[in-house]
PDB file of N, CA, C, O and CB in Angstrom:
ATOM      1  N   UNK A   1      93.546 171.647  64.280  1.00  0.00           N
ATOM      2  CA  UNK A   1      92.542 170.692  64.694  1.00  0.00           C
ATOM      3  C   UNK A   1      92.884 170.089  66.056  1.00  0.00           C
ATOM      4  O   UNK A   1      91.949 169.543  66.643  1.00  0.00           O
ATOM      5  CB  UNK A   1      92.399 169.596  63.650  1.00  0.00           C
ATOM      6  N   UNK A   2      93.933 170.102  66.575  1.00  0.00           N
ATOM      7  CA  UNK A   2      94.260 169.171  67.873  1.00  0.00           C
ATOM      8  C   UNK A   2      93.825 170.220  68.715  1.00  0.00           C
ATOM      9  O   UNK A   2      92.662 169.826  68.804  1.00  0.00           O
ATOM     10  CB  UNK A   2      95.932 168.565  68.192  1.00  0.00           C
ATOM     11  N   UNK A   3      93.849 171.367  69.483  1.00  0.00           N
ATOM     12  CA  UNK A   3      93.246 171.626  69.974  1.00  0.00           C
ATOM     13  C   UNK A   3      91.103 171.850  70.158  1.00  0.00           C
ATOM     14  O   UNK A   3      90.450 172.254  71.119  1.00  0.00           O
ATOM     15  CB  UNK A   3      94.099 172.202  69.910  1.00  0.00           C
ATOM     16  N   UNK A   4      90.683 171.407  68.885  1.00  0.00           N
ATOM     17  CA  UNK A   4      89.144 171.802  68.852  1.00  0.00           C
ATOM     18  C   UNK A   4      88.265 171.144  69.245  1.00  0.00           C
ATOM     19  O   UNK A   4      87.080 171.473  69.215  1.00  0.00           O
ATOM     20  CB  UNK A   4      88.668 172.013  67.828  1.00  0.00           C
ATOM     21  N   UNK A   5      88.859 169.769  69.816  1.00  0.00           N
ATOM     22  CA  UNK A   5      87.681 169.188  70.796  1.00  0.00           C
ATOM     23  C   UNK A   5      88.514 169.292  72.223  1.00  0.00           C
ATOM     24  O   UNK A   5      87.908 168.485  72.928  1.00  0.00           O
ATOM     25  CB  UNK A   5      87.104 167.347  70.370  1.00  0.00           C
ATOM     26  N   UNK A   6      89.412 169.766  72.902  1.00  0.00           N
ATOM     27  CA  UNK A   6      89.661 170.165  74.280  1.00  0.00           C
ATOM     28  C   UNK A   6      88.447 171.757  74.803  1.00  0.00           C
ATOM     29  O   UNK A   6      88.460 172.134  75.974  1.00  0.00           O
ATOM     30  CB  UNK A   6      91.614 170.582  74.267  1.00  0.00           C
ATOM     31  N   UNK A   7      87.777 172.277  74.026  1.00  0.00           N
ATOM     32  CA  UNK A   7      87.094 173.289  74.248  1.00  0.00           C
ATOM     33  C   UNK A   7      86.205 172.315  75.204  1.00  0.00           C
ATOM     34  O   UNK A   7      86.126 172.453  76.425  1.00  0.00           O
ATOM     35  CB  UNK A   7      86.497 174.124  72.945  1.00  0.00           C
ATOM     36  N   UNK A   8      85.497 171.228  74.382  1.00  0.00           N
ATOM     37  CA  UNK A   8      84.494 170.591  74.882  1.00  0.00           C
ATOM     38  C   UNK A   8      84.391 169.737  75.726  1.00  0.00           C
ATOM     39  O   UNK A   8      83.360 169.104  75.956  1.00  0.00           O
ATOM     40  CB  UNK A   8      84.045 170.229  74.249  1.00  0.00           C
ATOM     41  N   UNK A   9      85.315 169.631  76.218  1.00  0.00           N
ATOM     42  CA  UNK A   9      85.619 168.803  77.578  1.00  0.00           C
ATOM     43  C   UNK A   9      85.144 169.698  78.678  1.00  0.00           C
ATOM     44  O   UNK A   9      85.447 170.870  78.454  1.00  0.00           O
ATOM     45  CB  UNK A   9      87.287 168.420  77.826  1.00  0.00           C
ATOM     46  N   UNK A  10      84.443 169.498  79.881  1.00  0.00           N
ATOM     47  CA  UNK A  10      83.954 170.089  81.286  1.00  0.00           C
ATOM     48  C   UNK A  10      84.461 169.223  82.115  1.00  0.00           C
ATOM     49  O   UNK A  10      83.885 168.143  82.244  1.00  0.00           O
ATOM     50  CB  UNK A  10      82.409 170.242  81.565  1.00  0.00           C
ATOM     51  N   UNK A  11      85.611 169.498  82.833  1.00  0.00           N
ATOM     52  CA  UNK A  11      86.107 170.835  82.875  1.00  0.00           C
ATOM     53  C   UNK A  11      87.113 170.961  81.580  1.00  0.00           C
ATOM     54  O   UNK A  11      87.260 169.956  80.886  1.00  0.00           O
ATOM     55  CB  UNK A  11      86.858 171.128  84.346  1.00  0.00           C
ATOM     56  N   UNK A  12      87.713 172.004  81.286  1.00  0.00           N
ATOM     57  CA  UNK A  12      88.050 172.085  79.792  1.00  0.00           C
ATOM     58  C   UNK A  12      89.711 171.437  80.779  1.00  0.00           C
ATOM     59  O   UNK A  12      90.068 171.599  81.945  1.00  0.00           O
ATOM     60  CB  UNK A  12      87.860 174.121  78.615  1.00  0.00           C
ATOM     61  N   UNK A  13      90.471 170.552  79.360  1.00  0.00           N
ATOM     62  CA  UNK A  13      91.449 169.942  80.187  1.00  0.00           C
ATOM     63  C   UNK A  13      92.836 170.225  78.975  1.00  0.00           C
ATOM     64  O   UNK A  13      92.514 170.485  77.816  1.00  0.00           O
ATOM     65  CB  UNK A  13      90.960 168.084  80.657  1.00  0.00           C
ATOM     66  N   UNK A  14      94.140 170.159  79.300  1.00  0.00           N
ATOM     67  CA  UNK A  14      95.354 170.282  78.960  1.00  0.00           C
ATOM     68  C   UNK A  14      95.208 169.156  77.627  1.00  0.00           C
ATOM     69  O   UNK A  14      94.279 168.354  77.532  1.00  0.00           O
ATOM     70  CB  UNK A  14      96.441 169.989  80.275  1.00  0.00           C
ATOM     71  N   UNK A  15      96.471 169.305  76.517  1.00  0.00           N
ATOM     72  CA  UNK A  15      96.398 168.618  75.484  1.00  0.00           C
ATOM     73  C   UNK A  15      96.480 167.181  76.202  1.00  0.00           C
ATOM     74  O   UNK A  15      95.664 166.323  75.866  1.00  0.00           O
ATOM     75  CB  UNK A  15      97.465 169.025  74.416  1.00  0.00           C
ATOM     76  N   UNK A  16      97.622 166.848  77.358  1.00  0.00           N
ATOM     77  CA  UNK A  16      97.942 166.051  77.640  1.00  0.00           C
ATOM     78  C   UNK A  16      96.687 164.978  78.644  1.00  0.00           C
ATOM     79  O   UNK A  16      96.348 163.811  78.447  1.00  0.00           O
ATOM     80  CB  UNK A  16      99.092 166.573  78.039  1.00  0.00           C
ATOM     81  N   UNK A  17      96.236 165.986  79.748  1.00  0.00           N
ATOM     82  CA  UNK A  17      94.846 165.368  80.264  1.00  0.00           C
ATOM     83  C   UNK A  17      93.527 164.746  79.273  1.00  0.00           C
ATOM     84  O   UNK A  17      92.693 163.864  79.481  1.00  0.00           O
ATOM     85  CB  UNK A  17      94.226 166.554  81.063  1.00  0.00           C
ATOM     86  N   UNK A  18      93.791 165.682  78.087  1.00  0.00           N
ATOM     87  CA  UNK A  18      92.543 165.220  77.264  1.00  0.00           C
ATOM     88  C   UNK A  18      92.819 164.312  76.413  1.00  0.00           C
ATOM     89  O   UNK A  18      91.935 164.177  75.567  1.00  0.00           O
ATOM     90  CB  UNK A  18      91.892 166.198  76.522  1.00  0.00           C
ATOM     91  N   UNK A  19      94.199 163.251  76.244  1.00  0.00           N
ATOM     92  CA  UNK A  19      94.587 162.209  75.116  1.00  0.00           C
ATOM     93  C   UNK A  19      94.509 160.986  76.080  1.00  0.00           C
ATOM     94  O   UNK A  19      94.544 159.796  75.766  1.00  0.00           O
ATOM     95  CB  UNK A  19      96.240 162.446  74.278  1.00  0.00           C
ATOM     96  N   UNK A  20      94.355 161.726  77.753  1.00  0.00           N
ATOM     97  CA  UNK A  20      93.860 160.606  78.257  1.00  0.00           C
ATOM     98  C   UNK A  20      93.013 160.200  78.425  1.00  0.00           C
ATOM     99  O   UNK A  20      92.813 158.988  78.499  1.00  0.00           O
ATOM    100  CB  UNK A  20      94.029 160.389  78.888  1.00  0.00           C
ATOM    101  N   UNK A  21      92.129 161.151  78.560  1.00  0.00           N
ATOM    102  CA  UNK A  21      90.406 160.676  78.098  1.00  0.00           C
ATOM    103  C   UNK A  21      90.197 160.316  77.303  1.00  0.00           C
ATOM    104  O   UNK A  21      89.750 159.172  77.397  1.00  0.00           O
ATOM    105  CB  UNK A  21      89.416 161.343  77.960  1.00  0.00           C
ATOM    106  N   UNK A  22      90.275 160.721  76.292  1.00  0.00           N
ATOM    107  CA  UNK A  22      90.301 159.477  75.121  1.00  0.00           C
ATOM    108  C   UNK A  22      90.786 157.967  74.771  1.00  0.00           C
ATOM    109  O   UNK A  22      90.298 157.059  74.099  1.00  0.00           O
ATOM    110  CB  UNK A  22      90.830 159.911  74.317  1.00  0.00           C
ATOM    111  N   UNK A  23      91.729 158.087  75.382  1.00  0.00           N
ATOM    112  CA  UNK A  23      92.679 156.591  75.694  1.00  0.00           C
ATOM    113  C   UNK A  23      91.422 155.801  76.527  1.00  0.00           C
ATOM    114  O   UNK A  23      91.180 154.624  76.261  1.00  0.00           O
ATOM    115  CB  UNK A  23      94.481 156.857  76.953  1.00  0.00           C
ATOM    116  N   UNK A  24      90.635 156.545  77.566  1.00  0.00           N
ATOM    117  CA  UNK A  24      89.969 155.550  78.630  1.00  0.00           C
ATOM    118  C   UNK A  24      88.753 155.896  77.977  1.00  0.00           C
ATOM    119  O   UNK A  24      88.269 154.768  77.886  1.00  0.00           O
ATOM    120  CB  UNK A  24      90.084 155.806  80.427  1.00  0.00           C
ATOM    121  N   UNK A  25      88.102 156.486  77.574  1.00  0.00           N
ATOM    122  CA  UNK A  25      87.117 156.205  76.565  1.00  0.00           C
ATOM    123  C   UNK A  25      87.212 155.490  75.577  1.00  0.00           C
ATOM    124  O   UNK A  25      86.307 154.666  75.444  1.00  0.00           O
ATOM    125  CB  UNK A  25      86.763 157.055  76.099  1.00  0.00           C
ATOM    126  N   UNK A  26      88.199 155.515  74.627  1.00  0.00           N
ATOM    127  CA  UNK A  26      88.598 153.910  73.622  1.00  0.00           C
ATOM    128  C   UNK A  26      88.453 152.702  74.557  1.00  0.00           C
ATOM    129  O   UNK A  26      87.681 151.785  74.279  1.00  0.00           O
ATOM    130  CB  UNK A  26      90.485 153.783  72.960  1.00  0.00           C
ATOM    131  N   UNK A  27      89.103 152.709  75.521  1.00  0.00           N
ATOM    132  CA  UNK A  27      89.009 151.033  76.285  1.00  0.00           C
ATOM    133  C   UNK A  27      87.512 151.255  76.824  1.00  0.00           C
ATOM    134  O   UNK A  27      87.122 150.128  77.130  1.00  0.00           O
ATOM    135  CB  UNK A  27      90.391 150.597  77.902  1.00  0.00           C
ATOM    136  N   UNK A  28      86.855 151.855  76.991  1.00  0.00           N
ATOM    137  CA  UNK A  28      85.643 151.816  77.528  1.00  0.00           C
ATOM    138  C   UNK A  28      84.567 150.858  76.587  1.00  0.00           C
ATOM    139  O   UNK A  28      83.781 149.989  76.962  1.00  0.00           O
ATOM    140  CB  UNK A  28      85.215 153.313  77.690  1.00  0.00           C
ATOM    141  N   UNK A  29      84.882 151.418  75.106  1.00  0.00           N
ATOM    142  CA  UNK A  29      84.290 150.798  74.439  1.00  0.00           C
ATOM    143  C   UNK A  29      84.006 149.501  73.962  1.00  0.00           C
ATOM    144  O   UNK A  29      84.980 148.805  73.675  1.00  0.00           O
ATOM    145  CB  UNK A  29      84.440 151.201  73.972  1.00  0.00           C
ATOM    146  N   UNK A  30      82.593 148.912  73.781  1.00  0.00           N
ATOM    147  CA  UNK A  30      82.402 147.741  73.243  1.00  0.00           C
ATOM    148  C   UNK A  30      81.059 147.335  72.218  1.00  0.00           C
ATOM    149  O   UNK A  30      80.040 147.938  71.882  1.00  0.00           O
ATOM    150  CB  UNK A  30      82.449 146.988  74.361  1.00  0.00           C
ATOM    151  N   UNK A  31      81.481 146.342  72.000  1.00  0.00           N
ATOM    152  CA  UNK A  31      80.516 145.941  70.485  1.00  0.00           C
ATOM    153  C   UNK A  31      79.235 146.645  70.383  1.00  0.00           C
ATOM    154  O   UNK A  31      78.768 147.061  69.322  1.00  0.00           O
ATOM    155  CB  UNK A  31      80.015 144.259  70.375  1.00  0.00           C
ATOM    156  N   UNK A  32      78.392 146.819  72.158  1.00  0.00           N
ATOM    157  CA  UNK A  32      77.322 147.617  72.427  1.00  0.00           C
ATOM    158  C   UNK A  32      77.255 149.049  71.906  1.00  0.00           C
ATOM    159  O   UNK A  32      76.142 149.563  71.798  1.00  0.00           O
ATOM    160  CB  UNK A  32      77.218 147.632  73.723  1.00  0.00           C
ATOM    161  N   UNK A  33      78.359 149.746  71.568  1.00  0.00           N
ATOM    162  CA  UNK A  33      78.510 151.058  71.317  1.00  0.00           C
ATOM    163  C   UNK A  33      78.359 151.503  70.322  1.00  0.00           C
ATOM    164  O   UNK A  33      78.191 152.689  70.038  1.00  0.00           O
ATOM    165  CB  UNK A  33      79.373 151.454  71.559  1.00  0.00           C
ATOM    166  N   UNK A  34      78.414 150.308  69.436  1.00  0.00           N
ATOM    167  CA  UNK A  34      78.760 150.295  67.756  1.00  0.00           C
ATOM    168  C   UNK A  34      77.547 151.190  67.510  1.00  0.00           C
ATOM    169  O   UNK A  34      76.621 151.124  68.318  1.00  0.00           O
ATOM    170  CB  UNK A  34      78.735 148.566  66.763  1.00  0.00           C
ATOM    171  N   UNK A  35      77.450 152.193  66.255  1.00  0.00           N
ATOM    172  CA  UNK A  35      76.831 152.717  66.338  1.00  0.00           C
ATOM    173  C   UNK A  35      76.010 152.315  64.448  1.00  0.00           C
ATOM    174  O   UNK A  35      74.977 151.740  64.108  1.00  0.00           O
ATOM    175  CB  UNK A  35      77.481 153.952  67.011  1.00  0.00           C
ATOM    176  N   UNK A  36      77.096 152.956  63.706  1.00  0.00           N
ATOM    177  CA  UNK A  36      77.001 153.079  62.353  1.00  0.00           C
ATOM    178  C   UNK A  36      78.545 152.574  61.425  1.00  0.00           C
ATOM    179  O   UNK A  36      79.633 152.830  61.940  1.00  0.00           O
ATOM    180  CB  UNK A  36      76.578 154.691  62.168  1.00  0.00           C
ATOM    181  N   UNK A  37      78.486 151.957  60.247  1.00  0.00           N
ATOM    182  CA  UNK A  37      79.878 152.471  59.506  1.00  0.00           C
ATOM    183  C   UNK A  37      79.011 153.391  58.387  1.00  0.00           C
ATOM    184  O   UNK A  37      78.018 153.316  57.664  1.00  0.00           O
ATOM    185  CB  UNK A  37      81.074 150.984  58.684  1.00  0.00           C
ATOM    186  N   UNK A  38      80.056 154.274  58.748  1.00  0.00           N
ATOM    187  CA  UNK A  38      80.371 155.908  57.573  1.00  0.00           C
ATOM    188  C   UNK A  38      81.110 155.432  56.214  1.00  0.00           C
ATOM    189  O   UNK A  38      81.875 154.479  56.063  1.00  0.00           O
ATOM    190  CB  UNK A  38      81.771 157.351  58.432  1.00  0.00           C
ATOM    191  N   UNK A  39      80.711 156.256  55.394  1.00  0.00           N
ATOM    192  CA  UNK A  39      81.943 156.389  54.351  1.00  0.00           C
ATOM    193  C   UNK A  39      82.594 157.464  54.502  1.00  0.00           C
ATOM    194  O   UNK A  39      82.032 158.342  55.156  1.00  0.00           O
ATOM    195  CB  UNK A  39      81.625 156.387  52.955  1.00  0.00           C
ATOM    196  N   UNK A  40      83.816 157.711  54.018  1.00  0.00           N
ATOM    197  CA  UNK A  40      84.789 158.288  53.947  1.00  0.00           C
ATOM    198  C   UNK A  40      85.245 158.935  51.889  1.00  0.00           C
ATOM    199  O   UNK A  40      85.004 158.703  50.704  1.00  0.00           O
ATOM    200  CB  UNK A  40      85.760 157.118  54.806  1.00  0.00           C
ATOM    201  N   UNK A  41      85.944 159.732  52.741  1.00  0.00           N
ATOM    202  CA  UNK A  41      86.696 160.311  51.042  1.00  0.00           C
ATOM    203  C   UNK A  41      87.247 158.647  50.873  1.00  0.00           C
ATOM    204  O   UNK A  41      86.396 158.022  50.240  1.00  0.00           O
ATOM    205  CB  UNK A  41      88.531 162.011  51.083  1.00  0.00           C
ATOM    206  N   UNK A  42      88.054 158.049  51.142  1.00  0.00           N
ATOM    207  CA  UNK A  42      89.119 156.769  50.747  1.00  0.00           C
ATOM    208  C   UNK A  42      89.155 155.560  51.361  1.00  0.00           C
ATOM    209  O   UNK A  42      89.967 154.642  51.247  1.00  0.00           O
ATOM    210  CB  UNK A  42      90.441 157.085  50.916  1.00  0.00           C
ATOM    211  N   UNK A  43      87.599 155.734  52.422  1.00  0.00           N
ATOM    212  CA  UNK A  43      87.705 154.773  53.303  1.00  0.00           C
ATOM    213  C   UNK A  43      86.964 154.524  54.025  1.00  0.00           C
ATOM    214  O   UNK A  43      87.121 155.614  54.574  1.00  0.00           O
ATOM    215  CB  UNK A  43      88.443 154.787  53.842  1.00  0.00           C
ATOM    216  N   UNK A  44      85.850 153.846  54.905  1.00  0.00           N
ATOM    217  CA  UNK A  44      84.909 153.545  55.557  1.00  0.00           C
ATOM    218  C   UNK A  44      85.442 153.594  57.380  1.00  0.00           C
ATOM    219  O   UNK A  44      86.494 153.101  57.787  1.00  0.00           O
ATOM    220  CB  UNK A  44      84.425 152.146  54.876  1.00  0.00           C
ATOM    221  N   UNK A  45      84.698 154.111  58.007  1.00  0.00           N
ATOM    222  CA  UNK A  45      84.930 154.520  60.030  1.00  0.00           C
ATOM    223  C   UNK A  45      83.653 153.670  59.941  1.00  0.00           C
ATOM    224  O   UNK A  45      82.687 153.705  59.178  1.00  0.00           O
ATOM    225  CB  UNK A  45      84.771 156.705  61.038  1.00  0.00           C
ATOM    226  N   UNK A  46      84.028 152.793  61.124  1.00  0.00           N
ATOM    227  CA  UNK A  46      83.074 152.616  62.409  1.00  0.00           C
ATOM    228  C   UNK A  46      82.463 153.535  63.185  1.00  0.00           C
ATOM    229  O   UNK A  46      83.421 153.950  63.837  1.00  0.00           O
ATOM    230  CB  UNK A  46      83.630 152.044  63.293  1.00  0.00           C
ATOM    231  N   UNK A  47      81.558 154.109  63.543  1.00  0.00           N
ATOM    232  CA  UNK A  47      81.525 155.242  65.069  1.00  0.00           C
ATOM    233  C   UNK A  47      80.793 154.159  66.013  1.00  0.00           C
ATOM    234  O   UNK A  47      79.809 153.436  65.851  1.00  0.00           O
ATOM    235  CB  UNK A  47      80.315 157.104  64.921  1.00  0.00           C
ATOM    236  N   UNK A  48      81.472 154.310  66.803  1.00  0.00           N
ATOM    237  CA  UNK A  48      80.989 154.473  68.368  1.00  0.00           C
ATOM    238  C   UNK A  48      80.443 155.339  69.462  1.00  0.00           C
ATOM    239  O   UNK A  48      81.259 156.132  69.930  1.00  0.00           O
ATOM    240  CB  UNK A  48      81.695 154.288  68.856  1.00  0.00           C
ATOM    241  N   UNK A  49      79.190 155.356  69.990  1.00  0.00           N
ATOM    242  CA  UNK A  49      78.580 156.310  70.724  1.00  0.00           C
ATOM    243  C   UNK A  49      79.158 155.745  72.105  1.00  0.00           C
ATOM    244  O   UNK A  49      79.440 154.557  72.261  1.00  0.00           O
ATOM    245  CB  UNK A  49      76.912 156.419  70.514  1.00  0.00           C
ATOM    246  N   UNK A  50      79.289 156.626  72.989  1.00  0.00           N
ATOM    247  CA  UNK A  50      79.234 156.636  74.173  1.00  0.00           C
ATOM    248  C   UNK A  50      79.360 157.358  74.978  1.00  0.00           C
ATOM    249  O   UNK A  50      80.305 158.144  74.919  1.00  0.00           O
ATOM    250  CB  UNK A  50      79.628 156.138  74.433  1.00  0.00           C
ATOM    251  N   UNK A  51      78.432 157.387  76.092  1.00  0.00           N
ATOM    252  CA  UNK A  51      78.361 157.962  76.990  1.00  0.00           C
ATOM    253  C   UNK A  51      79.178 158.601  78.703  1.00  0.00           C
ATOM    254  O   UNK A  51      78.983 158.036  79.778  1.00  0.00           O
ATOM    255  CB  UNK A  51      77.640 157.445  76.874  1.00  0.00           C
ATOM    256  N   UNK A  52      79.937 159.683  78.543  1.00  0.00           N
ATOM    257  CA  UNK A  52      80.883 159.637  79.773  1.00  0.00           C
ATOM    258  C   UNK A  52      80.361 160.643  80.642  1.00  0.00           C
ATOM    259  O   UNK A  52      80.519 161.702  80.035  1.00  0.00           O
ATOM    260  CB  UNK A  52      82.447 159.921  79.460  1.00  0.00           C
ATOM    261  N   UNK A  53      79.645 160.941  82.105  1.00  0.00           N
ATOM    262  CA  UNK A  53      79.517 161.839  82.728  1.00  0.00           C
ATOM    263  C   UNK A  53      78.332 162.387  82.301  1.00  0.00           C
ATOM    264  O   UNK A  53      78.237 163.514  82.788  1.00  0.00           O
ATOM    265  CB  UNK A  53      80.508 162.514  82.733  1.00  0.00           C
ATOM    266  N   UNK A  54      77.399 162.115  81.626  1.00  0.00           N
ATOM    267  CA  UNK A  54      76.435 162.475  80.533  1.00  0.00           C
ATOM    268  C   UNK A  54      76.473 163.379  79.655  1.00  0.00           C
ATOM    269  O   UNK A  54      75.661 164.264  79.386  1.00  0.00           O
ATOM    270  CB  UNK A  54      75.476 162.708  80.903  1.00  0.00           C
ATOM    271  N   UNK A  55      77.419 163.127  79.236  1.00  0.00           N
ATOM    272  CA  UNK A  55      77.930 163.833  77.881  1.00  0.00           C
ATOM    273  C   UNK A  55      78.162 162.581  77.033  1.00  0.00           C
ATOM    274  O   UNK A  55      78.897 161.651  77.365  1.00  0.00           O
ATOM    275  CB  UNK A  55      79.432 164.842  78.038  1.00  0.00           C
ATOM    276  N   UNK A  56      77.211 162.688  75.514  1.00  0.00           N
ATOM    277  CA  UNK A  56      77.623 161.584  74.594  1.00  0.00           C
ATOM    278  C   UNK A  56      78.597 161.596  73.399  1.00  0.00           C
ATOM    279  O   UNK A  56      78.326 162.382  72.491  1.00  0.00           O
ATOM    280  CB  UNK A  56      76.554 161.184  74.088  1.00  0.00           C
ATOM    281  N   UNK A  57      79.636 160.870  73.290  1.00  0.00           N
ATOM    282  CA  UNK A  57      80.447 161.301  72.661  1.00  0.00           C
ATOM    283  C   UNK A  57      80.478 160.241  71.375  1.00  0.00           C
ATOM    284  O   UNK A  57      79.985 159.119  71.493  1.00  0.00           O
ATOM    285  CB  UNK A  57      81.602 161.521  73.508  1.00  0.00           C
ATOM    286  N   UNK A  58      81.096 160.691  70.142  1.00  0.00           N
ATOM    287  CA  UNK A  58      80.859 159.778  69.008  1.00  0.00           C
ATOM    288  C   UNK A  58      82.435 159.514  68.912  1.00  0.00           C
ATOM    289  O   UNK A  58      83.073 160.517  69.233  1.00  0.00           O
ATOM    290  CB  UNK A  58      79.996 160.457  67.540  1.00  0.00           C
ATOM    291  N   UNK A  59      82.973 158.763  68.665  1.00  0.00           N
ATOM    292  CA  UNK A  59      84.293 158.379  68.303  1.00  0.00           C
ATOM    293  C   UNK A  59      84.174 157.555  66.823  1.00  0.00           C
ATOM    294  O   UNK A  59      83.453 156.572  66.653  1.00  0.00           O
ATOM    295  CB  UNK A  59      84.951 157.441  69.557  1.00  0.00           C
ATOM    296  N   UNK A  60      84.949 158.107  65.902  1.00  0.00           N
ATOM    297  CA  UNK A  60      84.865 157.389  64.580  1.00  0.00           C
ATOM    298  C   UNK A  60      86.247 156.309  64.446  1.00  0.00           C
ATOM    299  O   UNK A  60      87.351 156.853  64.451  1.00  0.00           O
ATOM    300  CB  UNK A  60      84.847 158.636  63.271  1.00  0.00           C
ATOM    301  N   UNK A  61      86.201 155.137  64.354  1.00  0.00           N
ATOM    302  CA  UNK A  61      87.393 154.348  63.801  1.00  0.00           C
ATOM    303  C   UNK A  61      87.701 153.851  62.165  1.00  0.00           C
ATOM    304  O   UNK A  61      86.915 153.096  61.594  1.00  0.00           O
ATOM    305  CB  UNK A  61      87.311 153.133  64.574  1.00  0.00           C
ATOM    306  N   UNK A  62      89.029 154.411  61.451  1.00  0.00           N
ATOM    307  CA  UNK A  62      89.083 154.104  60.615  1.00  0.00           C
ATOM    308  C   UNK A  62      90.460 153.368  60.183  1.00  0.00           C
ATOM    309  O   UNK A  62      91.479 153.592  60.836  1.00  0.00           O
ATOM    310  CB  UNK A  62      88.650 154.984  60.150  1.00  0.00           C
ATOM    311  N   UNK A  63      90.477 152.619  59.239  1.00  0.00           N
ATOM    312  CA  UNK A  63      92.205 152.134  59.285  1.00  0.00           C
ATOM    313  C   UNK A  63      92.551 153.367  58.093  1.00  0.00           C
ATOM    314  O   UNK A  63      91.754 153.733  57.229  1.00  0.00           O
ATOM    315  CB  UNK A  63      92.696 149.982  58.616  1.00  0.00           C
ATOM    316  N   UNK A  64      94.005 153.915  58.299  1.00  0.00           N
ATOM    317  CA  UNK A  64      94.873 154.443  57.442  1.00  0.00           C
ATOM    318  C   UNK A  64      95.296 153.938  56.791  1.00  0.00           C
ATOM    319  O   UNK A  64      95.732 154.668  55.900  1.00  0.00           O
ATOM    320  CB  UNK A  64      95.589 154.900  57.693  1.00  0.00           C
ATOM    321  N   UNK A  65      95.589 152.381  56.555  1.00  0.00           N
ATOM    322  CA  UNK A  65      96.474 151.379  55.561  1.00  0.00           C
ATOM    323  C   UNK A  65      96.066 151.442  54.597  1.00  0.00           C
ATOM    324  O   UNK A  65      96.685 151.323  53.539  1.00  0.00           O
ATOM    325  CB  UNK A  65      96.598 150.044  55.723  1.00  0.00           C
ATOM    326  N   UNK A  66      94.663 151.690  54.778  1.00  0.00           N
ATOM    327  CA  UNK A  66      93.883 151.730  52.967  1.00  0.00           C
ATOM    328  C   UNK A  66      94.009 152.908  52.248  1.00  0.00           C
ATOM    329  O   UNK A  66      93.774 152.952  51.040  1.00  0.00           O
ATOM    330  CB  UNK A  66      92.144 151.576  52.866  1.00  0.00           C
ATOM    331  N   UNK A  67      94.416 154.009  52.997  1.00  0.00           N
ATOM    332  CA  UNK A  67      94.524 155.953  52.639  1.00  0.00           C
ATOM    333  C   UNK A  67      95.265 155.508  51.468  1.00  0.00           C
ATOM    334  O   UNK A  67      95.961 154.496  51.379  1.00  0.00           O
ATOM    335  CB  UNK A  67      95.604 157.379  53.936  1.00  0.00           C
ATOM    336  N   UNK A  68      95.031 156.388  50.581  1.00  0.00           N
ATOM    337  CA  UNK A  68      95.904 156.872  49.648  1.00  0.00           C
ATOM    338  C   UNK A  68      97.148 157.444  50.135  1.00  0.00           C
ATOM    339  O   UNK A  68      96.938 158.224  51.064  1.00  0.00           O
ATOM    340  CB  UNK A  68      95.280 157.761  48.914  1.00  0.00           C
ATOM    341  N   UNK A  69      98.738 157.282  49.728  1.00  0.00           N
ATOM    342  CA  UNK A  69      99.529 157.978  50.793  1.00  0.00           C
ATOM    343  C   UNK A  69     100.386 158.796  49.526  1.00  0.00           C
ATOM    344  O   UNK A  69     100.734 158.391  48.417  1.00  0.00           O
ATOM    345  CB  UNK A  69     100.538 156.816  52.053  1.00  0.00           C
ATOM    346  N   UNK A  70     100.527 159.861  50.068  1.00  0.00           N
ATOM    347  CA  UNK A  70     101.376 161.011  49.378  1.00  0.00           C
ATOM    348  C   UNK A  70     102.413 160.913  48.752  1.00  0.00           C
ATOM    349  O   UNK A  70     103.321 160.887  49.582  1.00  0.00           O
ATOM    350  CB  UNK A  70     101.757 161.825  50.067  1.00  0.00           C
ATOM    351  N   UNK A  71     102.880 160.828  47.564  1.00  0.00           N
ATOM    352  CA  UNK A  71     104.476 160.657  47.110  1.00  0.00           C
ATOM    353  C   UNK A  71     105.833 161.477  47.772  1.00  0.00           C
ATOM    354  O   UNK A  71     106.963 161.251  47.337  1.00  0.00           O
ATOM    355  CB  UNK A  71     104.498 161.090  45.597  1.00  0.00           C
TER     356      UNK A  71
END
């Protein structure tokens, strides 16, 4: 899975170039972006829409604290 959204980046970018786009797309975001909360198998995401370069991108936020965690 870590490589399958670097396909979709234009221009297509390195693991390392593309965790930074994401990093500046997270700070990009604000309350305006909010889109929907999802459910989950164990847990409920926020998504956020937004727009970079005109390409719209969905970013889902969820906390892990609530996951069920593996023995």
């Amino acid at each position: 899975m870590k490589g399958r959204g670097l396909a979709l980046l234009v221009p297509p970018l390195m693991y390392r170039e593309a965790m930074g786009f994401v990093a500046t797309a997270i700070h990009m975001l604000t309350a305006d972006n909010f889109c929907e909360t999802v459910r989950l198998t164990y847990d409920t995401a926020d998504v956020y829409g937004i727009n970079i370069q005109s390409t719209v991108w969905y970013i889902g936020c969820a906390s892990i604290a609530t996951c069920p965690r593996s023995p």
